[in-house]
The first five atom37 places (N, CA, C, CB, O) and aatype in JSON, in Angstrom:
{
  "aatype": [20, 20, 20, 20, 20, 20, 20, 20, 20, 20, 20, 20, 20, 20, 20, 20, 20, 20, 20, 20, 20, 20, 20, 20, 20, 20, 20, 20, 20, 20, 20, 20, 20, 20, 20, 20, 20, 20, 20, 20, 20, 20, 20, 20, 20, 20, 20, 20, 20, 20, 20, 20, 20, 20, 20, 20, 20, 20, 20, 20, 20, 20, 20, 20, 20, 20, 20, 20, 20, 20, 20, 20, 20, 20, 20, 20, 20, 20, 20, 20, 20, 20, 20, 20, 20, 20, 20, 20, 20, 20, 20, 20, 20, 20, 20, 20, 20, 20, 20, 20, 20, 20, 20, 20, 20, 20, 20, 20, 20, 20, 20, 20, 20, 20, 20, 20, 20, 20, 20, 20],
  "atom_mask": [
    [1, 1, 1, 1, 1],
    [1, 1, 1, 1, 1],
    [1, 1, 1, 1, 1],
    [1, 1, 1, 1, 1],
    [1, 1, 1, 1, 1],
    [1, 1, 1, 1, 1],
    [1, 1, 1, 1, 1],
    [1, 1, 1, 1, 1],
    [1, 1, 1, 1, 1],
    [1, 1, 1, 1, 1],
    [1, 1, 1, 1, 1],
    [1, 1, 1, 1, 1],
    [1, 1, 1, 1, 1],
    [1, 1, 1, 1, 1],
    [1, 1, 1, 1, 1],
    [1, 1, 1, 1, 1],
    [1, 1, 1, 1, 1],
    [1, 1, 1, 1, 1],
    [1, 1, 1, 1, 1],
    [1, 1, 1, 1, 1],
    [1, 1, 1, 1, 1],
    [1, 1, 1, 1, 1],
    [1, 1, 1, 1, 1],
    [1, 1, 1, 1, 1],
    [1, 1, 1, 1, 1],
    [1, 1, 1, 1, 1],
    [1, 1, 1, 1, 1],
    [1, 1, 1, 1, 1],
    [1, 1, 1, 1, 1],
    [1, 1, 1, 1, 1],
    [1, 1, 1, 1, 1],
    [1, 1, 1, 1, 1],
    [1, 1, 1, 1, 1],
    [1, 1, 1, 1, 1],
    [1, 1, 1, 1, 1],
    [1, 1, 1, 1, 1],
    [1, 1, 1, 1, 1],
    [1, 1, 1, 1, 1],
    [1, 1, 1, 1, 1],
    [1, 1, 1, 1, 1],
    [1, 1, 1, 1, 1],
    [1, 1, 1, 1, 1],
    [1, 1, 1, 1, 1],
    [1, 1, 1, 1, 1],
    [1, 1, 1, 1, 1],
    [1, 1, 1, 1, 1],
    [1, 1, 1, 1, 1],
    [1, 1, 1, 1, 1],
    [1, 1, 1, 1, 1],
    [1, 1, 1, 1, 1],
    [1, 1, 1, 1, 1],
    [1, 1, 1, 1, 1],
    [1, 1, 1, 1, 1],
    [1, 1, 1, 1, 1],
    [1, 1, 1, 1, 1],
    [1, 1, 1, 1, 1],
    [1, 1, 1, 1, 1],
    [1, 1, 1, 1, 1],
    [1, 1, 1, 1, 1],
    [1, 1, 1, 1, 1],
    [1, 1, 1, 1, 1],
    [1, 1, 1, 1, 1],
    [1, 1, 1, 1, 1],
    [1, 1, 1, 1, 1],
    [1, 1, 1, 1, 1],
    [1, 1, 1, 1, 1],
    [1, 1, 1, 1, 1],
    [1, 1, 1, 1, 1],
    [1, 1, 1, 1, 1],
    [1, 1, 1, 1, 1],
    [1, 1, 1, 1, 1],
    [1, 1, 1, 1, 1],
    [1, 1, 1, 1, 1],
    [1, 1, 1, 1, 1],
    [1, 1, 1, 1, 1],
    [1, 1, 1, 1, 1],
    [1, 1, 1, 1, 1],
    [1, 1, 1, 1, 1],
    [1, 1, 1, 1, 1],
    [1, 1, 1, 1, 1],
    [1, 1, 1, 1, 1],
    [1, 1, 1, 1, 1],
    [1, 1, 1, 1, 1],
    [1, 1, 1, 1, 1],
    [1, 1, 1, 1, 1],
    [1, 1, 1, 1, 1],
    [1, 1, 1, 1, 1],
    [1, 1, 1, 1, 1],
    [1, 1, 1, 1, 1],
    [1, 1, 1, 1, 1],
    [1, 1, 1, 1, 1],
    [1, 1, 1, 1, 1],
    [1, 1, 1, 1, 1],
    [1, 1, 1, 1, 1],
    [1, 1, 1, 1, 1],
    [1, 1, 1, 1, 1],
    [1, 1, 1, 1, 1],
    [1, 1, 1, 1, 1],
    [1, 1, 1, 1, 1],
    [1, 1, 1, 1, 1],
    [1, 1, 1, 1, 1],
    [1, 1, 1, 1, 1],
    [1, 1, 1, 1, 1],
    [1, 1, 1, 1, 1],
    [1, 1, 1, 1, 1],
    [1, 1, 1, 1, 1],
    [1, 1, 1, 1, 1],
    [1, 1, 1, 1, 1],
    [1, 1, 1, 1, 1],
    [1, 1, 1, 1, 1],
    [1, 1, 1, 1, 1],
    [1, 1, 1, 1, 1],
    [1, 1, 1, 1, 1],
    [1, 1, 1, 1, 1],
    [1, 1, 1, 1, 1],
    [1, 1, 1, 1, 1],
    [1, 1, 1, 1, 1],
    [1, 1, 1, 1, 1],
    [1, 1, 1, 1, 1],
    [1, 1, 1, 1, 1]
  ],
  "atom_positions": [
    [[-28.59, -10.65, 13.32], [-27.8, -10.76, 12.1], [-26.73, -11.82, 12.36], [-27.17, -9.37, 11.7], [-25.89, -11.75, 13.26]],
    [[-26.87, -13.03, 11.26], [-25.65, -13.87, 11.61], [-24.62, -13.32, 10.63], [-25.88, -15.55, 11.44], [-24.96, -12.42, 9.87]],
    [[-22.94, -14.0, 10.62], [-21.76, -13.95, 10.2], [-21.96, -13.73, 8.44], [-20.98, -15.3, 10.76], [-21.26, -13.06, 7.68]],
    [[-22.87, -14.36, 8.21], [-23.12, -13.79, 6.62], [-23.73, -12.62, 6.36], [-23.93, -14.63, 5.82], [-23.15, -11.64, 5.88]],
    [[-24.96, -12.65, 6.69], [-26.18, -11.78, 6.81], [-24.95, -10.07, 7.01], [-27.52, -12.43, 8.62], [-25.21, -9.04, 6.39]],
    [[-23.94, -10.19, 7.8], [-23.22, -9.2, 8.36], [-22.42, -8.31, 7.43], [-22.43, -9.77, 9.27], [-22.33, -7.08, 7.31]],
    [[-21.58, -9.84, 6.54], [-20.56, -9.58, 5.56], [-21.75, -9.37, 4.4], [-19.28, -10.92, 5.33], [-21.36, -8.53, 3.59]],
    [[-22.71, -9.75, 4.16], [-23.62, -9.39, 3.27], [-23.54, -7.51, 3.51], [-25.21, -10.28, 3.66], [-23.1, -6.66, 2.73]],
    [[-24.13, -7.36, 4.85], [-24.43, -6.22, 5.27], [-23.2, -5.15, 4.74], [-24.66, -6.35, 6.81], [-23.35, -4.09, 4.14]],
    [[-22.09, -5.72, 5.12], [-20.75, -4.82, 4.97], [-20.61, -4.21, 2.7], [-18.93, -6.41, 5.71], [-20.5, -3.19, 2.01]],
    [[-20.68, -5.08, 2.6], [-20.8, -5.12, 1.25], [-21.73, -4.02, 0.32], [-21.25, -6.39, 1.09], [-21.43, -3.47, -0.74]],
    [[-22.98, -3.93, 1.13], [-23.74, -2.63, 0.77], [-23.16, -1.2, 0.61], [-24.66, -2.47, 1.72], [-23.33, -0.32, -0.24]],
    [[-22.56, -1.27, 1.5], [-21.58, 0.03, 1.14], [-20.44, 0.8, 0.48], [-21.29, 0.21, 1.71], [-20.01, 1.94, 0.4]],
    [[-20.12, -0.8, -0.06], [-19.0, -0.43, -1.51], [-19.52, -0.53, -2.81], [-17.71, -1.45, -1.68], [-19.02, -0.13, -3.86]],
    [[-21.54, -1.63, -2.42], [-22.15, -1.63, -3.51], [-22.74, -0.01, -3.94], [-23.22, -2.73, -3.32], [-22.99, 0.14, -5.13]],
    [[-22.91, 0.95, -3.2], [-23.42, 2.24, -3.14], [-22.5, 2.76, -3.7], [-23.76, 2.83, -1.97], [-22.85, 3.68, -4.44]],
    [[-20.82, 2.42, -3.64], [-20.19, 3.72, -3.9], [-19.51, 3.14, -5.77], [-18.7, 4.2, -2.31], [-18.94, 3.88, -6.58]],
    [[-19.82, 1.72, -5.95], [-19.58, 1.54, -6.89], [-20.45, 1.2, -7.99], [-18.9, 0.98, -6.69], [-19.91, 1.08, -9.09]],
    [[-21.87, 1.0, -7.9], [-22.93, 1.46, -8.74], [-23.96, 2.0, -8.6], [-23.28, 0.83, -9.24], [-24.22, 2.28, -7.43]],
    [[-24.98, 2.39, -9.65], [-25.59, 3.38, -9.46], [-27.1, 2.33, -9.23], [-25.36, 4.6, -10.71], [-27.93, 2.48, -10.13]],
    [[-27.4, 1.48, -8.29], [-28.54, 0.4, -7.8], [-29.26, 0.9, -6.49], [-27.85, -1.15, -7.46], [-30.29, 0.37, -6.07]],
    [[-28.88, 1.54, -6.13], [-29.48, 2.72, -5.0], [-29.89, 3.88, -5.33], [-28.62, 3.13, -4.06], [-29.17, 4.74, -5.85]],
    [[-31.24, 4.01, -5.0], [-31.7, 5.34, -4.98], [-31.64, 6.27, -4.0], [-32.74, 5.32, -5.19], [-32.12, 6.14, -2.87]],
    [[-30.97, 7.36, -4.48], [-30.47, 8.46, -3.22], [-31.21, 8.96, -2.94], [-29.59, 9.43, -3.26], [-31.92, 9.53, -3.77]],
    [[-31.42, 9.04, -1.63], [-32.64, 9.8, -0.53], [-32.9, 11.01, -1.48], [-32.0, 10.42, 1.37], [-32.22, 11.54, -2.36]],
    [[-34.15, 11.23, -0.97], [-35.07, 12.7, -1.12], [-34.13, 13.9, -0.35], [-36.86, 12.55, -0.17], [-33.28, 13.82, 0.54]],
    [[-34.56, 14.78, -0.93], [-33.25, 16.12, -0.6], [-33.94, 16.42, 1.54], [-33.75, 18.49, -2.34], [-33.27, 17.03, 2.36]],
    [[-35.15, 15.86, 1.8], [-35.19, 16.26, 2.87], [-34.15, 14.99, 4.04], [-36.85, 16.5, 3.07], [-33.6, 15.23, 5.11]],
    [[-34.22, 13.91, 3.39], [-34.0, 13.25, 4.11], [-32.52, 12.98, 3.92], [-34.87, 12.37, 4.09], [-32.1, 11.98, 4.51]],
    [[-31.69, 13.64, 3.23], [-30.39, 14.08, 2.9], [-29.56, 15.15, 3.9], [-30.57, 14.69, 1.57], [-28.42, 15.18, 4.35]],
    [[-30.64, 15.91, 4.02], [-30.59, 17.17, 5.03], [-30.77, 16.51, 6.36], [-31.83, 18.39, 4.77], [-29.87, 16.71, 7.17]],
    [[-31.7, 15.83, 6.69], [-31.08, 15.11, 8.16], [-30.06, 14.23, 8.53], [-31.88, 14.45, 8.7], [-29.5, 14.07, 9.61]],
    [[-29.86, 13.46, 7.02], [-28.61, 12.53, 7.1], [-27.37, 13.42, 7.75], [-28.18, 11.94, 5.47], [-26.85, 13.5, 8.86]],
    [[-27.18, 14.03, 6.5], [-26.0, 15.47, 6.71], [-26.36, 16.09, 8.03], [-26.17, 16.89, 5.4], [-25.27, 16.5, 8.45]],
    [[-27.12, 16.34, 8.77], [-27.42, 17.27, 10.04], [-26.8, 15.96, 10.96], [-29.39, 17.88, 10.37], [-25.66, 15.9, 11.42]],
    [[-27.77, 15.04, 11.07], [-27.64, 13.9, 12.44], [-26.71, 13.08, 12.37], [-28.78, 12.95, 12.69], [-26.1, 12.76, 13.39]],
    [[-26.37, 12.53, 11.05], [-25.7, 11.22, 10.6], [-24.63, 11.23, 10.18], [-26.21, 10.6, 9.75], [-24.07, 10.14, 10.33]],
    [[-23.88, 12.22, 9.55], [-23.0, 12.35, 8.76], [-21.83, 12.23, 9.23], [-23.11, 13.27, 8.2], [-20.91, 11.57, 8.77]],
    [[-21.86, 13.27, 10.74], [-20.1, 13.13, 11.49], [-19.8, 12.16, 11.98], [-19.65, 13.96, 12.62], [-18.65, 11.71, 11.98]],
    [[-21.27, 11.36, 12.79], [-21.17, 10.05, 13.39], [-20.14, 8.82, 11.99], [-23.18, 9.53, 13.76], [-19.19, 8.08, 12.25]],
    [[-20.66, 8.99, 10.94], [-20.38, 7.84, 10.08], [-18.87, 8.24, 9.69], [-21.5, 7.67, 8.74], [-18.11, 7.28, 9.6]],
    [[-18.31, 9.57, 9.45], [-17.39, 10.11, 8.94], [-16.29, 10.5, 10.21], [-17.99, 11.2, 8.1], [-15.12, 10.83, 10.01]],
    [[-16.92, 10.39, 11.51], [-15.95, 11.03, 12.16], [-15.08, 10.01, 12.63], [-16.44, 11.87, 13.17], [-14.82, 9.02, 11.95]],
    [[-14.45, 10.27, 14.13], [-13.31, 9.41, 14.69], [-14.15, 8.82, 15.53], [-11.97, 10.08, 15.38], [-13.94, 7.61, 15.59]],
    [[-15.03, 9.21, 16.2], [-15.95, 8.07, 17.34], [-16.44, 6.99, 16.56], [-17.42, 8.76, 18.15], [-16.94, 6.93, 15.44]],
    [[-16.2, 6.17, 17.41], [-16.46, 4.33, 16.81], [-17.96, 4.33, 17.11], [-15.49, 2.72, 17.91], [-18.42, 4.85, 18.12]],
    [[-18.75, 3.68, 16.1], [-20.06, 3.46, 16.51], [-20.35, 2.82, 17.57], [-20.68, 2.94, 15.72], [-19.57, 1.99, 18.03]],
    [[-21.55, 3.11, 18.13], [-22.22, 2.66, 19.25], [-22.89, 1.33, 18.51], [-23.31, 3.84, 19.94], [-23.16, 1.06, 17.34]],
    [[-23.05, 0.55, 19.95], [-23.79, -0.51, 19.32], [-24.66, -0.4, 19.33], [-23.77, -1.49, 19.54], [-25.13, 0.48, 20.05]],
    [[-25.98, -1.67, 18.09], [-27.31, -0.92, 18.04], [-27.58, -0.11, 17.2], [-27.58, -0.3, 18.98], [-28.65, -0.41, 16.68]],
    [[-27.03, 1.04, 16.68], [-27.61, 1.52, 16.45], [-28.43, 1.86, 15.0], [-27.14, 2.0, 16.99], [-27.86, 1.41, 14.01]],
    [[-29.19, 2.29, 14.86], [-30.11, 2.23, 13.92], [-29.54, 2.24, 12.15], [-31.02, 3.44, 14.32], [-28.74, 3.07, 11.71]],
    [[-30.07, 1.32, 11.48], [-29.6, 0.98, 10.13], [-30.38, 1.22, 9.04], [-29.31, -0.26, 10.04], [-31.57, 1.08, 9.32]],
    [[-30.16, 1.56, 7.81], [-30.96, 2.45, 6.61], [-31.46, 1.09, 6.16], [-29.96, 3.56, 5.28], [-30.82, 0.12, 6.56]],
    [[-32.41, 0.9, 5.46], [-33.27, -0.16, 4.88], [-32.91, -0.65, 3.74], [-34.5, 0.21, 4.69], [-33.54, -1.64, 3.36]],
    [[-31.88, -0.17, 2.93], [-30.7, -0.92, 2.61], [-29.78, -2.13, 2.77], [-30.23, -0.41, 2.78], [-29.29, -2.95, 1.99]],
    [[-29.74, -1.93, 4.04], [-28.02, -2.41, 4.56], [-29.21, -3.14, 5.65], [-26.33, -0.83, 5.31], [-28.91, -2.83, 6.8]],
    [[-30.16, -3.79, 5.62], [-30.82, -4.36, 6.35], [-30.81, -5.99, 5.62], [-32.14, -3.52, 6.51], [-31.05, -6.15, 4.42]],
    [[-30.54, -7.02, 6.45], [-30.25, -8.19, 6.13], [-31.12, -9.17, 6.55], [-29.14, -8.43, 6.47], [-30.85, -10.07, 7.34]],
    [[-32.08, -8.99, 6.07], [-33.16, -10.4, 6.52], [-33.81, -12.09, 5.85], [-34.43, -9.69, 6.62], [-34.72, -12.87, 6.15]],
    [[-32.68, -12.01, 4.76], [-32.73, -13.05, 4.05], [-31.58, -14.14, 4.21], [-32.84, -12.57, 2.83], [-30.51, -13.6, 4.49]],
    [[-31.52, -15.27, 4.12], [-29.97, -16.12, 4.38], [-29.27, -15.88, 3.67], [-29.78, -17.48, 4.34], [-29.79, -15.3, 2.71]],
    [[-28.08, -16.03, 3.6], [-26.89, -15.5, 2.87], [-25.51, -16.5, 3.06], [-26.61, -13.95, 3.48], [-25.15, -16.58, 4.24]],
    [[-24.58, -17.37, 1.99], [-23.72, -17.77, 2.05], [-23.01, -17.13, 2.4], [-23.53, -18.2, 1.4], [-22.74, -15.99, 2.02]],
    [[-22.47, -17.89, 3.36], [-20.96, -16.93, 4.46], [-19.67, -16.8, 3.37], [-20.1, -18.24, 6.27], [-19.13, -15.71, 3.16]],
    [[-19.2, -18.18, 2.62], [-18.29, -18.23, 1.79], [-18.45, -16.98, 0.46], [-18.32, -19.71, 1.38], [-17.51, -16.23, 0.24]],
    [[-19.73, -16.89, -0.34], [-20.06, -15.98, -1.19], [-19.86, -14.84, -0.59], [-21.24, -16.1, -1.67], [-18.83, -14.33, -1.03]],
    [[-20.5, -14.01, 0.42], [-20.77, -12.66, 1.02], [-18.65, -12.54, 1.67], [-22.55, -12.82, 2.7], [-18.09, -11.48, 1.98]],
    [[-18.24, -13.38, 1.68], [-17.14, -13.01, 2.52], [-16.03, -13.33, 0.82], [-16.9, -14.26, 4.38], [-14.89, -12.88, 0.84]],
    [[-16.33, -13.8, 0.01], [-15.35, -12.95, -1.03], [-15.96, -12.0, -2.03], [-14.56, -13.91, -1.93], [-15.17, -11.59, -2.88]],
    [[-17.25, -11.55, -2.11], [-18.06, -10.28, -2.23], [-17.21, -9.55, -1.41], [-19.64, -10.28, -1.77], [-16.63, -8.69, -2.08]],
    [[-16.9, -9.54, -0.21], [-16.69, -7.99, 0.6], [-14.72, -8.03, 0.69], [-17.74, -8.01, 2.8], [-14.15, -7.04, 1.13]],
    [[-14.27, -8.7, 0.43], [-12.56, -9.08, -0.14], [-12.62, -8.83, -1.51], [-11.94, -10.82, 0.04], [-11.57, -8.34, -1.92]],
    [[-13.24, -8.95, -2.15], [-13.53, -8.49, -3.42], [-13.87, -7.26, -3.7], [-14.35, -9.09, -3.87], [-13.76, -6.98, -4.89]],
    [[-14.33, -6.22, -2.81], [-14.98, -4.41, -3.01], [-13.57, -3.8, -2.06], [-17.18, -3.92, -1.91], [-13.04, -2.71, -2.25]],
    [[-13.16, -4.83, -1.03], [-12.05, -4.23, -0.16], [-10.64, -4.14, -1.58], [-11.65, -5.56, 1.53], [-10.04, -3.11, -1.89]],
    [[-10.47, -5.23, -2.06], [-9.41, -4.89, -3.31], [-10.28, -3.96, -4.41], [-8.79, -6.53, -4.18], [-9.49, -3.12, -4.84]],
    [[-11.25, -3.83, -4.88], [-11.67, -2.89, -6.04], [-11.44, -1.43, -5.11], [-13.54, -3.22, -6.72], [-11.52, -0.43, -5.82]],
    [[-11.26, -1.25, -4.12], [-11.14, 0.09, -3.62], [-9.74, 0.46, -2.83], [-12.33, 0.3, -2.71], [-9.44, 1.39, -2.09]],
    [[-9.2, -0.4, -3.19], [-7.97, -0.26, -2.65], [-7.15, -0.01, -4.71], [-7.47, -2.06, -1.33], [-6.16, 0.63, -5.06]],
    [[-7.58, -0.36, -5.07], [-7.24, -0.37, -6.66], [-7.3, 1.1, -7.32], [-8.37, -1.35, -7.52], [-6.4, 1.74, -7.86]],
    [[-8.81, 1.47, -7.06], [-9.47, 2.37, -7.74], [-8.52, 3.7, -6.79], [-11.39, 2.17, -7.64], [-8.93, 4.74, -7.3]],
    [[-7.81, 3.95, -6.04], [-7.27, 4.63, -5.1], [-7.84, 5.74, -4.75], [-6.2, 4.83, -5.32], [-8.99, 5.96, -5.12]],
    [[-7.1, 6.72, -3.9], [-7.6, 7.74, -3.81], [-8.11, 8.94, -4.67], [-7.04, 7.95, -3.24], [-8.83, 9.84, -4.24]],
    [[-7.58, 8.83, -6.08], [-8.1, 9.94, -6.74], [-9.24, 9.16, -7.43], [-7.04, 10.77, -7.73], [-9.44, 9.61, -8.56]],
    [[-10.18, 7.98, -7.07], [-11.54, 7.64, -7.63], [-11.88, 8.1, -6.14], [-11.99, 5.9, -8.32], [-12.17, 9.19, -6.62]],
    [[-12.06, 8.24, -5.07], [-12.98, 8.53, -3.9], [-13.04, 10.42, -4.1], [-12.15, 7.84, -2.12], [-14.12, 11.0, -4.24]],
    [[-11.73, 11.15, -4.09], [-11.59, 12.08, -3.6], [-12.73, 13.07, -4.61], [-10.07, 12.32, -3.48], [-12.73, 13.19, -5.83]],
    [[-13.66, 13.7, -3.59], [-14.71, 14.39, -3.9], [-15.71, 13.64, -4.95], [-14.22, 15.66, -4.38], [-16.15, 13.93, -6.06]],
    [[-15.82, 12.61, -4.13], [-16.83, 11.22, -4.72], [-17.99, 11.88, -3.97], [-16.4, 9.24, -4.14], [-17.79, 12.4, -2.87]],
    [[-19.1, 11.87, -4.5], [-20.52, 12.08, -3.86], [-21.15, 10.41, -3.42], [-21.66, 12.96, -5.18], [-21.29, 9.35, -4.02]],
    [[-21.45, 11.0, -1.82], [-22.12, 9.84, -1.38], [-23.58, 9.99, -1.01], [-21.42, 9.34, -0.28], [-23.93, 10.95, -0.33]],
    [[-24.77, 8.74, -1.61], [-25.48, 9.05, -1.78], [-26.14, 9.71, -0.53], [-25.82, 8.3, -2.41], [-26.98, 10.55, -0.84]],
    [[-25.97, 9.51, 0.84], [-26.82, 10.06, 1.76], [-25.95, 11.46, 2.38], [-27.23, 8.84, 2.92], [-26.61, 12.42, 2.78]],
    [[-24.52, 11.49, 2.44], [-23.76, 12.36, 2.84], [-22.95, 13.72, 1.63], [-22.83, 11.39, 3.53], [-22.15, 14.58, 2.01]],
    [[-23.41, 13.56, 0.38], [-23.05, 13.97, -0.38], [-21.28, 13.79, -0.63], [-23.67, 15.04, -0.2], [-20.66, 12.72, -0.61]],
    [[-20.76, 15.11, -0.85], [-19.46, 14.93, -1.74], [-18.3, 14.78, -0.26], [-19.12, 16.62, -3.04], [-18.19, 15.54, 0.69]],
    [[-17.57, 13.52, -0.56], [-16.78, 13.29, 0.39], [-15.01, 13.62, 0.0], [-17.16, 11.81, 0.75], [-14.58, 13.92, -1.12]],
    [[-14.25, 13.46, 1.23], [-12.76, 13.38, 0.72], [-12.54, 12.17, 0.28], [-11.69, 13.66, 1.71], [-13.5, 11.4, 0.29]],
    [[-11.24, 11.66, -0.21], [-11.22, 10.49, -0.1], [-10.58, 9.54, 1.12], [-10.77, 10.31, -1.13], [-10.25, 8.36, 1.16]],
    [[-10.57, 10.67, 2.14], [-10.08, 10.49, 3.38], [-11.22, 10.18, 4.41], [-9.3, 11.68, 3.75], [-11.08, 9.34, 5.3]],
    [[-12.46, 10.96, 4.21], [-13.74, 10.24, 4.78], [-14.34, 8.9, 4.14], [-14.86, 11.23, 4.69], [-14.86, 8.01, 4.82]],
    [[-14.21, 8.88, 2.97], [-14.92, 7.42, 2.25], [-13.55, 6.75, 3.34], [-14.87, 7.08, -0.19], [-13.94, 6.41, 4.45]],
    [[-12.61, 6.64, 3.16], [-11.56, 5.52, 3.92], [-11.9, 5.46, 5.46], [-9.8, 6.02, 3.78], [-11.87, 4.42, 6.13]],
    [[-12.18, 6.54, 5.85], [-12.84, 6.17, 7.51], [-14.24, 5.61, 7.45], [-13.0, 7.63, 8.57], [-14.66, 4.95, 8.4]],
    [[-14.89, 5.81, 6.53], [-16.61, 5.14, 6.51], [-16.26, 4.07, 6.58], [-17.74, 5.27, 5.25], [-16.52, 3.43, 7.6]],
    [[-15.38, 3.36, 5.28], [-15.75, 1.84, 4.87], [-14.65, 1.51, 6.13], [-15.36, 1.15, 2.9], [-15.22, 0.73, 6.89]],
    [[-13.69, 1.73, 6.47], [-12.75, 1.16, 7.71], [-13.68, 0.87, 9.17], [-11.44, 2.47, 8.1], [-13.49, -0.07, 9.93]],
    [[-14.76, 1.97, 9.34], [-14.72, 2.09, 11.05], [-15.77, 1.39, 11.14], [-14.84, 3.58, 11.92], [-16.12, 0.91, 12.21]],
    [[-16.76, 1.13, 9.44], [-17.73, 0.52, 9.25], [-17.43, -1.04, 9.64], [-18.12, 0.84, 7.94], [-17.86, -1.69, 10.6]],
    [[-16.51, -1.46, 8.51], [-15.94, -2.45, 8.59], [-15.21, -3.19, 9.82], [-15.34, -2.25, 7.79], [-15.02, -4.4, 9.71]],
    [[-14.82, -2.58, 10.88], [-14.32, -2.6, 11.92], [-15.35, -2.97, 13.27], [-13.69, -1.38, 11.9], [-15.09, -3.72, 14.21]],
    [[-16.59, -2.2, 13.02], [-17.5, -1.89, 14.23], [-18.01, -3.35, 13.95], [-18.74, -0.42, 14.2], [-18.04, -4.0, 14.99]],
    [[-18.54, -4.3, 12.46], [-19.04, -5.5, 12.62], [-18.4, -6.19, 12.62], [-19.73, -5.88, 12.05], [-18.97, -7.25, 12.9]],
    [[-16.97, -6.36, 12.41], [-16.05, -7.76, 11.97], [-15.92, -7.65, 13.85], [-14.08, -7.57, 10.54], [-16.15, -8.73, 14.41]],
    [[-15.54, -6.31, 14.9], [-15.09, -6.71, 15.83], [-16.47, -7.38, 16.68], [-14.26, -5.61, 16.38], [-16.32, -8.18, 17.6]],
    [[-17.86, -6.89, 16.19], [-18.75, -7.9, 16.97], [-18.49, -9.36, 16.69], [-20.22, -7.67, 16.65], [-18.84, -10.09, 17.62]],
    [[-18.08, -9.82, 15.88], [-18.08, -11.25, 15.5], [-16.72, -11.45, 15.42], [-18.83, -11.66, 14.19], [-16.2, -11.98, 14.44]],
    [[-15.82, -10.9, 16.8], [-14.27, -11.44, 16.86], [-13.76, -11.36, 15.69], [-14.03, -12.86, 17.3], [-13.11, -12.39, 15.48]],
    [[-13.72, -10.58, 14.73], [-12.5, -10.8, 13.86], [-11.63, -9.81, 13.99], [-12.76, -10.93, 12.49], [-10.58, -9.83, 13.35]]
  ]
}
């Protein structure tokens, strides 16, 4: 994944929480999200590197660095706007109904784990 392809990548996840262009997993595969996936994405441990990515948020096409990087400055202010009482007990599509204190650690630790692979 290059520097666009990345900020492309980052962007998927404010595109999920701000329209309805994703189809939310099947209730089984919801139930493993929530079992395996959920504390990892929501908790305080920083992701590992590597590790495995939903077919979504998979980036295999080129992507303008300049476009994708005010796309994702652009969802970072629409959610800093929309504040906490648009997240709080927001349903997410693979983890279901969140605080608005977990959506702020998703998109942060998310945001954090790729900007710090690529030094930022």
């Amino acid at each position: 994944m290059n520097a666009a392809q990345m900020l492309a990548h980052l962007c998927v996840q404010y595109d999920m929480a701000f329209s309805d262009k994703y189809p939310k997993p099947g209730r089984i595969a919801r139930f493993f999200l929530h079992l395996f996936v959920r504390d990892t994405v929501i908790g305080n441990k920083p992701y590992k590197r590597n590790s495995p990515t939903a077919p979504a948020f998979r980036m295999d096409s080129p992507k303008n660095f300049e476009e994708e990087k005010k796309r994702l400055i652009g969802y970072i202010q629409k959610a800093q706007e929309a504040g906490e009482s648009y997240f709080e007990g927001k349903e997410s599509l693979s983890f279901g109904k969140l605080s608005a204190r977990q959506w702020n650690v998703m998109f942060s630790k998310h945001n954090d784990h790729h900007l710090s692979q690529f030094g930022v």
